[in-house]
Structures are given as structure tokens and as C-alpha cells.
N, C-alpha and C positions, 0 to 999 in steps of 0.2 A: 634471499632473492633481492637483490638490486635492481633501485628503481634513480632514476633520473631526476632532478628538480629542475622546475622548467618556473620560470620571471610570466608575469600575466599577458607578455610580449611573445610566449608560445616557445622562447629561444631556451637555450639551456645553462645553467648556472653553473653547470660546471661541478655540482656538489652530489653529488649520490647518497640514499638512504637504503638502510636496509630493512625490508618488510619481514616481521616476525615469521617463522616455518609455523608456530604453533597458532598464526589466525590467519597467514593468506595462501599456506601452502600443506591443507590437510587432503585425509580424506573426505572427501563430499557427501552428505548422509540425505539421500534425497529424500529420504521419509520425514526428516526434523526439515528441512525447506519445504515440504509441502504443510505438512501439521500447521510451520507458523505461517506461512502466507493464507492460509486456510481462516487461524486466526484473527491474523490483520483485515481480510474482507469481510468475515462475520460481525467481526465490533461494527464496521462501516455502515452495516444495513440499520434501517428503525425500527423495522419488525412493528409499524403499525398499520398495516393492514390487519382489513375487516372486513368483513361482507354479512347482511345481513342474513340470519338464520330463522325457519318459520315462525320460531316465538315473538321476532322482533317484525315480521312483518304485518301492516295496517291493514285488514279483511275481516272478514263476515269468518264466524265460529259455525256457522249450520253445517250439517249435513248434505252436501249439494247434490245428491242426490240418493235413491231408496237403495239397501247395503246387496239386495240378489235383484236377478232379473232382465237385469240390462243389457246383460251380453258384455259387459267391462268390469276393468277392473274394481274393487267398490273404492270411494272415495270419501275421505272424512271432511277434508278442509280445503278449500280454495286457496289456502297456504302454503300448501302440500310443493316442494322441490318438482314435482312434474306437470305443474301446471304452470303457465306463463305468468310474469309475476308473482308467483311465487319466491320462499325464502331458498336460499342456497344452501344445497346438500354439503355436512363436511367444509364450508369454505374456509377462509383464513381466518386466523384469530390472532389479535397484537400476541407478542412475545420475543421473548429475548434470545436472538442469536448466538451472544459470546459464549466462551469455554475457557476455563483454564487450562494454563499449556505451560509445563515445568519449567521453571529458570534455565537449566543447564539444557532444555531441549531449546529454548531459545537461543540461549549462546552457540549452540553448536549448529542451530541453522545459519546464525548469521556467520560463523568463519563458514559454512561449506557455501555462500553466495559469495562471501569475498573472492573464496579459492578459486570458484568458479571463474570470475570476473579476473582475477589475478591469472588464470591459465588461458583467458582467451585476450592476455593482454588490452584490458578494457580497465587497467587501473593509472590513472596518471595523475603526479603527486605533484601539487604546486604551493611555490611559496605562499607566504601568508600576504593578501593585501588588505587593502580598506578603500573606502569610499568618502569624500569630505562630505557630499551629501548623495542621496537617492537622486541615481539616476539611471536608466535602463541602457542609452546610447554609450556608457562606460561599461556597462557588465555586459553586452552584444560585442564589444570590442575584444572582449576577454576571451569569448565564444567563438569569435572569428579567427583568432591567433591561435586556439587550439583544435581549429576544424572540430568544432562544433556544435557550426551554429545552426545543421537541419538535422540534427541528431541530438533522440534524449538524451539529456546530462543530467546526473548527482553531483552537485559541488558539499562535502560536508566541510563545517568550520570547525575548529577548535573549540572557540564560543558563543554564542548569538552575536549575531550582527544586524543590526535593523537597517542600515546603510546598504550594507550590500543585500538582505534581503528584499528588502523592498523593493531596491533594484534590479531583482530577477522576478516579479508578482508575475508583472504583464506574460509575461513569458511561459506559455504552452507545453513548452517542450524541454525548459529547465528546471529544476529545482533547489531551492538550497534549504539545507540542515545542520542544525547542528549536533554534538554527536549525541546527546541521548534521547535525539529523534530519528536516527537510524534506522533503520529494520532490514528483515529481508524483502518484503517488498519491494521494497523503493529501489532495494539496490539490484535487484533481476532485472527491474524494470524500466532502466537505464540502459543505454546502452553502452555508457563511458561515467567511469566514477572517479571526481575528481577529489580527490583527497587535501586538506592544506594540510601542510609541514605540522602547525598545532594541534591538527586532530589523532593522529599519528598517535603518540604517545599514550591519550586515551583510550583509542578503540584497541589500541593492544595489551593498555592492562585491564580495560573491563572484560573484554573476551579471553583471556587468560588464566580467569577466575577460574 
């Protein structure tokens, strides 16, 4: 599959790449994209909620009132989950959401998003640039040349760049990565992924593993 190399000016260079069959043009395994996005959200949470339980709530231990007779049900504690103020039946207790999820089912979710993205042509490969210093009115500029400046973008780099990250923070609805921040997340959740010329080469031998 050939793809186009497109200048940060949105124009075309004239120079064509070829995208590996074996990471942008597989079969899609929507069970490994759901496992690892499943992943990705679980690590995100804190899992410290907490809500108090009878034992931790501050009342009176009596008996409130005598065990037959009443006409109700009998009652031991004013602590009791069905009285007001009372502690919470069952509530939450901190804990840890993550799960391990196999290497090769991670590799194989992120080619079946690429694929994904690769079939709905929402992959566009651009040269590599740089920035002299952080500035957001130069990466909006970037954004604009590739009709994409009301639409989520993945830009990944080849390597970190604090220059041009920086220069996409403010920005909502862009993001930038480098590759072994990748995932499948990120990249469903794009609407257009923009690839540099440098990242290329690694996302196709790590996914090729």
C-alpha cells in the first residue's frame, strides 16, 4: 500500500512510501482492540473510592430498641445500612483495576487499529519537521494545511520532541506521541493519524515482532 508524503505546507513531495501489508493491511481482530482499549481505560482509573461501612461509622452500639413486639423488623444498631446515616451496604472499596494482557495480543490489537485507520484512509504520512522553539500558532499552521484543524489528530514522531510537543499541549483536539507511546487507544480515537516519515520504520519493526 502506498501512501503519499505530504511537506507541513499540506502539498505533496512527490516521494511515495510503502506501508507494510504485515502492520496496516491485516486482518482486524476486534476481540485483541477491545481487550487492549479495555486495558488502556482500566490502568487510567484510581480505583480509590470508598465509602463508609457500619463498622466505620460514629453511633451509639445499643440496642435501639426491644428484639419482638414491635410489629417491625428487630433492629441491633443505629448503624445498621437501613437507617439514615447509617454505614453503606456493599459500597466501594479502593482497588486496582489493571490486568495483564499478552505482548503479541497487544501487537496484534495495534496493527488491527492501524488496518483499521489504513482502510478508512485516515492515515497520512508526513515529513519529518521541527520547531526552533514551542510555539502553538506554528503547529495550528500545520493543522490547517492538512484540514485538520476541527478534527482529532494523532501526530506520532519518530523521536520525542519537546519543541513540537509542547507546541500542540493547548490543543484539545491534537495530540502528539512518540512511537513507544502509541497504543490502540489513541489511535481509534483519532480521527486522522498522522504518521512522520521517522516513525515508520519503527512502528513496523516493533509490530512485526
Amino acid at each position: 500500500m502506498k501512501v503519499a508524503v505530504l511537506d507541513i505546507n499540506g502539498k505533496d513531495t512527490g516521494r511515495k512510501v510503502d506501508l507494510s501489508k504485515d502492520v496496516f493491511a491485516i486482518e482486524p481482530n476486534n476481540h485483541a482492540v477491545y481487550l487492549d482499549v479495555k486495558q488502556y481505560l482500566a490502568n487510567q482509573r484510581q480505583g480509590t473510592h470508598k465509602s463508609k461501612e457500619r463498622a466505620e461509622i460514629a453511633g451509639s452500639t445499643r440496642k435501639i430498641k426491644k428484639q419482638k413486639g414491635t410489629g417491625t423488623a428487630r433492629a441491633g444498631s443505629i448503624k445498621s445500612g437501613v437507617f439514615k446515616g447509617g454505614g453503606r451496604m456493599f459500597g466501594p472499596r479502593p482497588r486496582n483495576y489493571s490486568f495483564k494482557l499478552n505482548k503479541n495480543v497487544k501487537r496484534l490489537a495495534r496493527k488491527s487499529a492501524l488496518t483499521i485507520k489504513a482502510n478508512e484512509n485516515s492515515i497520512v504520512v508526513l515529513e519529518d519537521f521541527n520547531f526552533d522553539t514551542p510555539k502553538t500558532k506554528n503547529f495550528t499552521a500545520i493543522l490547517k494545511a492538512l484540514d485538520l484543524e476541527n478534527k482529532k489528530s494523532l501526530f506520532v514522531l519518530g523521536a520525542s520532541n519537546n519543541n513540537v510537543y509542547l507546541s500542540s499541549r493547548n490543543l484539545k483536539s491534537s495530540e502528539v506521541v512518540s512511537n513507544s507511546q502509541l497504543n490502540t487507544y489513541k489511535i481509534l480515537n483519532a480521527n486522522s493519524v498522522v504518521l512522520l516519515e521517522s516513525s515508520l520504520e519503527e512502528i513496523e519493526t516493533n509490530l512485526s515482532k
